[in-house]
C-alpha positions as CSV (number, residue, x, y, z in Angstrom):
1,X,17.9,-4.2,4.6
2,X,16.3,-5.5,8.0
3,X,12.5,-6.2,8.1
4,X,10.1,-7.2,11.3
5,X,6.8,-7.7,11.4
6,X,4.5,-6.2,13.0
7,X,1.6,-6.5,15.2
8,X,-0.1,-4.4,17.3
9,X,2.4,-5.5,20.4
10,X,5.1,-4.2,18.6
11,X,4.5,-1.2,16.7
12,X,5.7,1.8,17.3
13,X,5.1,5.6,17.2
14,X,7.6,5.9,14.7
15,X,5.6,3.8,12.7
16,X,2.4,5.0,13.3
17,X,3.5,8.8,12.9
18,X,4.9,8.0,9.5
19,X,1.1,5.9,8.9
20,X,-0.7,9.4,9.8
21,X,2.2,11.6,7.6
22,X,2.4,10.0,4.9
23,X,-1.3,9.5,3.6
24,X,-4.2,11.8,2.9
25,X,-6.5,11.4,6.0
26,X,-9.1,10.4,3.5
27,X,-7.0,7.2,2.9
28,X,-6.2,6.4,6.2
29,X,-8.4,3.9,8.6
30,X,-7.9,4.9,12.6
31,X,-4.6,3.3,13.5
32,X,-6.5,1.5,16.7
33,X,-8.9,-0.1,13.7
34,X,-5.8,-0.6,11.6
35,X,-3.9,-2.5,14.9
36,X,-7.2,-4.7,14.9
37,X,-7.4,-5.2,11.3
38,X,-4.0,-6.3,11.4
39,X,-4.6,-9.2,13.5
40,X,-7.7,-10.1,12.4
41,X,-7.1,-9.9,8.6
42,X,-3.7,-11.5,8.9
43,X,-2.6,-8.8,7.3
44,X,1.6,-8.3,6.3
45,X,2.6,-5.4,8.5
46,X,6.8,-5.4,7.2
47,X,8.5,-2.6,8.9
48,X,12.4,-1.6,7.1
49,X,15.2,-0.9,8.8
50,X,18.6,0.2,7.3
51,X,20.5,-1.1,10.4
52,X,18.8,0.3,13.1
53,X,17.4,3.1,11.3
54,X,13.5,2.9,9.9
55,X,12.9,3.5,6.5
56,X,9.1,2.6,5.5
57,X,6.4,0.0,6.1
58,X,4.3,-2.1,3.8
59,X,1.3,-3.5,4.6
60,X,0.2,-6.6,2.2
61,X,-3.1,-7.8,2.1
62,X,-2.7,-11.7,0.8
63,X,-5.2,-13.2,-0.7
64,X,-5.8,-16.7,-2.6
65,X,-6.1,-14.7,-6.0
66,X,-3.8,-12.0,-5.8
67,X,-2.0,-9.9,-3.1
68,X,-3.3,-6.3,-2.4
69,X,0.0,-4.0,-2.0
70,X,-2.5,-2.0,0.6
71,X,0.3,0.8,2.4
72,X,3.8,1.7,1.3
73,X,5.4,4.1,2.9
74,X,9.1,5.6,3.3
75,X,9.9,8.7,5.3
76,X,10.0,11.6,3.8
77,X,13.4,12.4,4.8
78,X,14.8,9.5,3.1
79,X,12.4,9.2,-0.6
80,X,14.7,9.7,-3.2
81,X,17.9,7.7,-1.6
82,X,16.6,4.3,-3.5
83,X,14.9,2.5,-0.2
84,X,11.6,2.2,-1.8
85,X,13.0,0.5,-4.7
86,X,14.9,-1.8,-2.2
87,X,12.0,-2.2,-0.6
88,X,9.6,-2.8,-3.5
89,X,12.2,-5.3,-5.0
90,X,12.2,-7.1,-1.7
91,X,8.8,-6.9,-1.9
92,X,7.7,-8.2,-5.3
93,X,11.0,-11.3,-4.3
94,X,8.5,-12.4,-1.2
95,X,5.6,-12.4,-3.7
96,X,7.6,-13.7,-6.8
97,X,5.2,-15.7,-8.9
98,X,1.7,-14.5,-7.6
99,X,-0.1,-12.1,-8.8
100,X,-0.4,-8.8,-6.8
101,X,-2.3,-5.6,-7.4
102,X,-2.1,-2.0,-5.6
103,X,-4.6,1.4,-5.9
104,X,-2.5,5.0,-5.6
105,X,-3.6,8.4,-6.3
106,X,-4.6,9.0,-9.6
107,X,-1.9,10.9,-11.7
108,X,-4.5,12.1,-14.2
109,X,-6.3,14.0,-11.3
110,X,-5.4,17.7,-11.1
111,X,-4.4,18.1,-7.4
112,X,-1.1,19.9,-5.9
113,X,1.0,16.8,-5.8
114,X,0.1,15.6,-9.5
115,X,3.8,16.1,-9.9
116,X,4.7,13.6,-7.3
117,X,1.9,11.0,-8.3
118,X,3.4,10.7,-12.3
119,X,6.6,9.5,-10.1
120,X,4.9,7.3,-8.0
121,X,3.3,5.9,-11.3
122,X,6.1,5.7,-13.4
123,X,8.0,4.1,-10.4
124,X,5.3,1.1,-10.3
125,X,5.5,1.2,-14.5
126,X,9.1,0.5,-14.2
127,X,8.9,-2.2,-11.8
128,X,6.5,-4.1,-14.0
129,X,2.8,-3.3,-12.9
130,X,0.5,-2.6,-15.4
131,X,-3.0,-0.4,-15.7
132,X,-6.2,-2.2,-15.3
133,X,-8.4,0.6,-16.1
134,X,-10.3,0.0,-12.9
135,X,-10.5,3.5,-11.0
136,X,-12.6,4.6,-7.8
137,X,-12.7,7.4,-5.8
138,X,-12.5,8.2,-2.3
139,X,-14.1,11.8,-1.4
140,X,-12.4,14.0,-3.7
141,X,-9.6,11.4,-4.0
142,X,-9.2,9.7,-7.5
143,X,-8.0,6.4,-7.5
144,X,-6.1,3.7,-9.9
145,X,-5.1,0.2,-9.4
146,X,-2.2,-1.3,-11.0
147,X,-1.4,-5.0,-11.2
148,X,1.9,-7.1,-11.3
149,X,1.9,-10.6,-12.5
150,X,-0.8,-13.2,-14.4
151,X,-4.5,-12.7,-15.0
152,X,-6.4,-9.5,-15.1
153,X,-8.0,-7.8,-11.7
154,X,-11.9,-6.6,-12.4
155,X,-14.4,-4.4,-10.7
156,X,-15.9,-7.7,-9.3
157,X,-12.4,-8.3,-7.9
158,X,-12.3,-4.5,-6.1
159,X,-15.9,-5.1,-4.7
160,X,-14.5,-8.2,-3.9
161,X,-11.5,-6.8,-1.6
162,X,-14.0,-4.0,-0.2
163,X,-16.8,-6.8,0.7
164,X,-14.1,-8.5,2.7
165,X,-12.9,-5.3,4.2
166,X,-16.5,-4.4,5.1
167,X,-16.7,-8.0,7.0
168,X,-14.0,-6.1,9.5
169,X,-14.2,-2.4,9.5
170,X,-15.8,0.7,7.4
171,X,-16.4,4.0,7.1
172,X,-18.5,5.9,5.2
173,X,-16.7,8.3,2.7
C-alpha cells in the first residue's frame, strides 16, 4: 500500500468528497478550516493508495503525550475488502511504541447505524485499543474514546486536546 501526505497544495476532491461522505456533518470541521488546520497544527494528513487507486485517509493528531487517531476513512465502495486493517496496521507500525488514543460513535447509542458502530468497535477492540470510559457528545452524537498503548487518557486529557483545538478553530455545537 502507497501513502502521501497531504497538504492543502495537494489534496484532492477525491479526498475531500470522501471527508464530506464519510462523516456525520456534525463531526466534520469545513474542509477550508481543515486545509488550515492542517498546516498549522502539523497535523498527519496520510492519503492510501492501492496502486493508483485511493482507498482512505487518516488524519493523526501527534502530540508529546499520546497521538489523537482524529479521521479514518475508507470508501465506502471498498470497506469490507481488509484496507482499513492494512491501513490501521500501518498505522499503529508508524506509531509503534507511543501511546495513541481515538473518539468514534458511541455503539451503546441507539441510532440507525448502531449496527455498523459495534463493528467499528470491535474492529479497534481487536487491534488492541482499549475503553477509557471517557464519553462526550457532539449535538445528538454520542461519543467514546478508545486508547492503544501505555498510560491512561483522562477528561483533563480531552479538555486538553479541545483547549488546543480551540487555540486554531471552533464551532459551537
Amino acid at each position: 500500500m502507497r501513502t502521501q501526505q497531504i497538504t492543502s497544495a495537494n489534496a484532492t476532491e477525491q479526498i475531500k468528497r470522501l471527508y464530506e461522505t464519510a462523516f456525520p456533518a456534525d463531526e466534520q470541521i469545513p474542509w477550508h478550516d481543515l486545509m488550515r488546520l492542517v498546516e498549522e497544527m502539523s497535523l498527519d494528513f496520510t492519503a492510501y493508495y492501492d496502486g493508483e487507486t485511493f482507498i482512505g485517509f487518516t488524519i493523526v493528531y501527534p502530540r508529546p503525550s499520546f497521538n489523537w487517531y482524529w479521521y479514518f476513512a475508507v470508501r465506502e465502495d471498498l470497506r469490507g475488502e481488509g484496507y482499513g486493517q492494512q491501513i490501521l496496521t500501518q498505522l499503529i507500525e508508524h506509531y509503534k511504541g507511543q501511546s495513541c488514543v481515538l473518539d468514534m460513535e458511541s455503539p451503546n447509542q441507539v441510532c440507525e447505524n448502531q449496527v455498523q458502530r459495534k463493528r467499528r468497535h470491535a474492529f479497534y477492540l481487536r487491534n488492541g485499543f482499549r475503553a477509557t470510559h471517557i464519553y462526550r457528545s457532539f449535538g445528538d452524537i454520542e461519543m467514546t474514546v478508545m486508547m492503544m498503548g501505555e498510560g491512561t487518557f483522562t477528561q483533563q486529557d480531552w479538555d486538553d486536546i479541545v483547549a488546543e483545538l480551540k487555540e486554531h478553530w471552533w464551532m459551537e455545537l
